[in-house]
C-alpha positions in Angstrom: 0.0 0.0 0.0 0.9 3.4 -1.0 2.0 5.9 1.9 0.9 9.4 2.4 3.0 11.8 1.6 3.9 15.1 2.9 3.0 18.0 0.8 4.3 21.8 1.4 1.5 22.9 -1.2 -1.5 21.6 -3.3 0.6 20.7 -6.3 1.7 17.5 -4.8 -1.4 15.9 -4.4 -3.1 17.7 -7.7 0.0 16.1 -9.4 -0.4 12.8 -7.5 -3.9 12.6 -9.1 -3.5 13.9 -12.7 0.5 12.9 -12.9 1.7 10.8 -15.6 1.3 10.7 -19.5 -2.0 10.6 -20.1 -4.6 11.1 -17.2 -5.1 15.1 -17.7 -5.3 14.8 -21.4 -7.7 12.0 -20.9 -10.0 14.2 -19.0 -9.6 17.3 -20.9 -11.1 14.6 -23.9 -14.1 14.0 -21.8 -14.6 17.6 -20.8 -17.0 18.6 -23.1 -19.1 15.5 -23.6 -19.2 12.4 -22.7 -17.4 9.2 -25.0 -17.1 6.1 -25.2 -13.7 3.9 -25.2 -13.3 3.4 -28.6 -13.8 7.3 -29.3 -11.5 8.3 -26.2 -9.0 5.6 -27.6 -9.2 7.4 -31.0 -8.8 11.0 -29.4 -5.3 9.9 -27.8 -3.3 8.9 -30.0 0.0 6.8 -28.7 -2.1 5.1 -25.8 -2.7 1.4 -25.6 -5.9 -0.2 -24.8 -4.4 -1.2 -21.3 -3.1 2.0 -20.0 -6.6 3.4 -21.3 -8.0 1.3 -18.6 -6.1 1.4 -16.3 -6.8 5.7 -16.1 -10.0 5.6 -16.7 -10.0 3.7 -13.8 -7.9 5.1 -11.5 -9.5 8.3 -12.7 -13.0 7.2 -11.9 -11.0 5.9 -8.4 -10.3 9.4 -7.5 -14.0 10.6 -8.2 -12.9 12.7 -11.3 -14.7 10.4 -14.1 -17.9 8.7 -14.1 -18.6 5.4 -15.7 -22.2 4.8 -17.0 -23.1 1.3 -18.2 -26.0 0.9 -20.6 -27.3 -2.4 -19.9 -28.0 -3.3 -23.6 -26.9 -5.6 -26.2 -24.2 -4.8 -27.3 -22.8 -3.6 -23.7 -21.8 0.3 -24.2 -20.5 2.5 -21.7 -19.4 6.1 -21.8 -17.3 7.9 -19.4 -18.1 11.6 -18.4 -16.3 13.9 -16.4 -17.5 14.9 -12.6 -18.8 17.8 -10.8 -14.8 17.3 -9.0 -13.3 16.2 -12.5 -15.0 19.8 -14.3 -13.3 22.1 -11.6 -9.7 20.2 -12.2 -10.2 20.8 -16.2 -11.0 24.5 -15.2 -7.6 24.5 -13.1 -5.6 22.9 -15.7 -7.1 25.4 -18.5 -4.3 28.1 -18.0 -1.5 25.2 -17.9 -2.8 24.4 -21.2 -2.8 28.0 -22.5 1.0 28.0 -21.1 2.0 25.3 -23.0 0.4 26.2 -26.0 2.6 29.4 -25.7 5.9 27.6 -24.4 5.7 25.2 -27.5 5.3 27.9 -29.9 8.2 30.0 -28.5 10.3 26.9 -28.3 9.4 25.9 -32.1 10.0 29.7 -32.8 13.3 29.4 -31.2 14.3 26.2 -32.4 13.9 27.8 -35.8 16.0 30.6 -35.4 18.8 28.8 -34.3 18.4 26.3 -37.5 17.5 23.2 -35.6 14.4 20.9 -37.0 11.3 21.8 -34.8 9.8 18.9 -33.0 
């Protein structure tokens, strides 16, 4: 079992929630509306069907994604972000805007000294 760990502000447990690859862009996917696996799958590109999983459910663990089964045939569930999950997407908006703006000036950069852009 995991231990608590000390934190001297909120970022360690925000990151110990959303930290990792693919959890944050994962919920940012669901923000809007909710989707099913295959269309989440789809929307991040790179992520296997087992790491999908394993956030979503780790995710839904921490109360920031909701699961809804339809009992039908076929089976077919969709995940949808929280009440909690909508306030961490809000949080995370201005990280996103930074980045947008860090990866232009770095591509901006990158191309004034000559090297490829990434």
């Amino acid at each position: 079992m995991k231990r608590a760990e000390p934190f001297g502000c909120g970022i360690g447990p925000a990151f110990e929630v959303i930290g990792g690859k693919w959890k944050a862009v994962i919920l940012w996917e669901i923000h809007g509306q909710a989707r099913r696996f295959g269309e989440l799958k789809r929307l991040v590109p790179g992520i296997s069907e087992k790491m999908l999983v394993q956030q979503l459910r780790e995710l839904e663990g921490h109360g920031l994604v909701h699961r809804n089964v339809f009992h039908e045939v076929p089976p077919r569930v969709e995940y949808s972000v929280t009440k909690l999950g909508a306030t961490l997407n809000e949080a995370m908006a201005p990280l996103a805007d930074w980045g947008e703006r860090f990866a232009k000036a770095a591509a901006r950069a990158a191309a004034a000294a000559g090297k490829p852009v990434k």
